[in-house]
C-alpha positions in Angstrom: 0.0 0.0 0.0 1.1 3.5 -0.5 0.8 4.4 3.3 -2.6 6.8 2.7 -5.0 5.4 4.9 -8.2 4.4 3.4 -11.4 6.7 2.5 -14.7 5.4 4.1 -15.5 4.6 0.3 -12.8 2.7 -0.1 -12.9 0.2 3.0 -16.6 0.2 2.3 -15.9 -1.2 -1.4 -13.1 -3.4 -0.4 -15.5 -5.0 2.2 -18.2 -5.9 -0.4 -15.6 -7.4 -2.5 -14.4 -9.7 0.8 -18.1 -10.5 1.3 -18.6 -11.2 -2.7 -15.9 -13.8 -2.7 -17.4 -15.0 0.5 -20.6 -15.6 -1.2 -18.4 -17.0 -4.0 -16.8 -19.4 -1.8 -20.1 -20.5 -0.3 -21.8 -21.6 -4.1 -18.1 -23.2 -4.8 -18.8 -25.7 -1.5 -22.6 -25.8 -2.3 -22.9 -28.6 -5.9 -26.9 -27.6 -5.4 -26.0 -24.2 -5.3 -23.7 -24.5 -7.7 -25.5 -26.1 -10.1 -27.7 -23.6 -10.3 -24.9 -21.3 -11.4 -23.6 -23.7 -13.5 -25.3 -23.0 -17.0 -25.6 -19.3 -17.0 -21.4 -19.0 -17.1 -21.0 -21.8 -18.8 -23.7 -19.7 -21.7 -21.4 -16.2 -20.4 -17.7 -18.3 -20.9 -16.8 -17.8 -17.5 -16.8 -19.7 -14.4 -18.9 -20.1 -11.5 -17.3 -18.2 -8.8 -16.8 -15.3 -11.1 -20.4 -14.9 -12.0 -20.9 -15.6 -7.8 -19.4 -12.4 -7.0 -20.5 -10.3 -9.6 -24.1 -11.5 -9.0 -23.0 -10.8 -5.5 -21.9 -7.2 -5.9 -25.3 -5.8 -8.4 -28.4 -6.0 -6.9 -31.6 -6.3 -8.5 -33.7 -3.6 -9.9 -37.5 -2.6 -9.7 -38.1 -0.9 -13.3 -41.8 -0.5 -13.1 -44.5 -1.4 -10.8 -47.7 -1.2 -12.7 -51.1 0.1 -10.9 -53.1 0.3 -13.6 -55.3 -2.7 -12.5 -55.8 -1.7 -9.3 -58.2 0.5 -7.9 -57.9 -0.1 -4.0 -60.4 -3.1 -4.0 -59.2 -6.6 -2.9 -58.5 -9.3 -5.5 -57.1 -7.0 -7.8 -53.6 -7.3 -9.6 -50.4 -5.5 -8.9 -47.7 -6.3 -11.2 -44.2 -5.9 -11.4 -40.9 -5.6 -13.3 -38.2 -6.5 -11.2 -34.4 -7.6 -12.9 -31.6 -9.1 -11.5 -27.8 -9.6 -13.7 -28.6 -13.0 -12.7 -32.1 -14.1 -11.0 -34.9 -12.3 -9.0 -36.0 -15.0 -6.3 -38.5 -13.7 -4.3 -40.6 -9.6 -4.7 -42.8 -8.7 -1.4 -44.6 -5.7 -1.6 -46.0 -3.5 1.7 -48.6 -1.6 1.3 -49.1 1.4 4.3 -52.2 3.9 4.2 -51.6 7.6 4.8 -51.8 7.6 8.1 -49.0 4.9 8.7 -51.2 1.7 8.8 -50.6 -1.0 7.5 -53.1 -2.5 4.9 -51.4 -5.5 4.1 -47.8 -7.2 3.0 -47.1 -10.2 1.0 -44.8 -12.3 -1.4 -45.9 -11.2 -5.2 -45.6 -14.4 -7.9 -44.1 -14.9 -10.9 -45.7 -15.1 -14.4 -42.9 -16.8 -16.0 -44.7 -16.6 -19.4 -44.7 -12.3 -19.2 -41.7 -12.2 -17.3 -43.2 -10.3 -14.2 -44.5 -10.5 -10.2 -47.8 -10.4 -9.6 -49.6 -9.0 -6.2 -53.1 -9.9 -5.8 -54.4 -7.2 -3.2 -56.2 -8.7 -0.5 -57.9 -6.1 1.3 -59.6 -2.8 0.4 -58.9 0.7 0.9 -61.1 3.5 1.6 -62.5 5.3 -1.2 -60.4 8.1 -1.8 -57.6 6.9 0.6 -54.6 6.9 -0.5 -52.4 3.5 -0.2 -48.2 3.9 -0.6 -47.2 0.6 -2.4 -43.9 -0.5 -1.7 -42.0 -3.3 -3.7 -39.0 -5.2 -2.1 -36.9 -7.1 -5.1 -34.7 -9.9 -3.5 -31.8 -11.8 -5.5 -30.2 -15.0 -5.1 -27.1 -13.5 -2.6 -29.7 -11.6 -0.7 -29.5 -8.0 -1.9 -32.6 -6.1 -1.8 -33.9 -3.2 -3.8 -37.0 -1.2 -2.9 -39.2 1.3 -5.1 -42.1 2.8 -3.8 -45.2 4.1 -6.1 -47.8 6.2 -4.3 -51.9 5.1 -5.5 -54.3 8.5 -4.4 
């Protein structure tokens, strides 16, 4: 080293790179884990515990979360984009009224044939209340994204 201590940035980054070939390590010991890995750098031409630690270091993304079929009634749909450099496992959304209550929380789906989560609503709002709809996007080494759209 050149004797300069550190920024806060700079410990900060070289930390997620320890925990990224951490995560690498873990998929190495893991042949379930890894075999999951398998294809996808085998399809990039690279190996496994490369691909581990870049999936490890970008977390996933939630590009659009689409209201437009709901209307604050129960059993109406919610959906989702949500994108990962790898693999989107699991999108939970929260939904709080203005007042801070909660109106309900749960895991969305995935439609595998449109390539999107899906929220069914289970509980109604108030006419005219408005509802803040928060989406939670989860990849396979655990990062989480949220996005927040407000319905009024």
């Amino acid at each position: 080293t050149s004797g300069v201590p550190s920024s806060p940035a700079q410990s900060a980054q070289r930390e997620r790179f320890k925990l990224a070939a951490a995560y690498g390590r873990t998929v190495m010991a893991d042949p379930a884990l890894k075999a999951v890995y398998a294809p996808r750098a085998k399809s990039k031409g690279t190996n496994v515990y490369a691909l581990c630690v870049a999936d490890y270091l970008v977390a996933p993304e939630v590009l659009d979360i689409d209201l437009s079929n709901y209307n604050g009634n129960a059993g109406e749909t919610i959906r989702i984009l949500a994108i990962d450099d790898f693999e989107v496992t699991e999108v939970n959304v929260a939904m709080t009224l203005a007042n801070g209550q909660m109106l309900e929380s749960g895991p969305a789906s995935l439609d595998p044939a449109r390539a999107r989560w899906v929220y069914t609503t289970t509980a109604a709002a108030q006419v005219g209340q408005s509802v803040s709809i928060e989406v939670t996007a989860i990849d396979r080494p655990g990062n989480k994204t949220r996005r927040t759209e407000l319905f009024a």
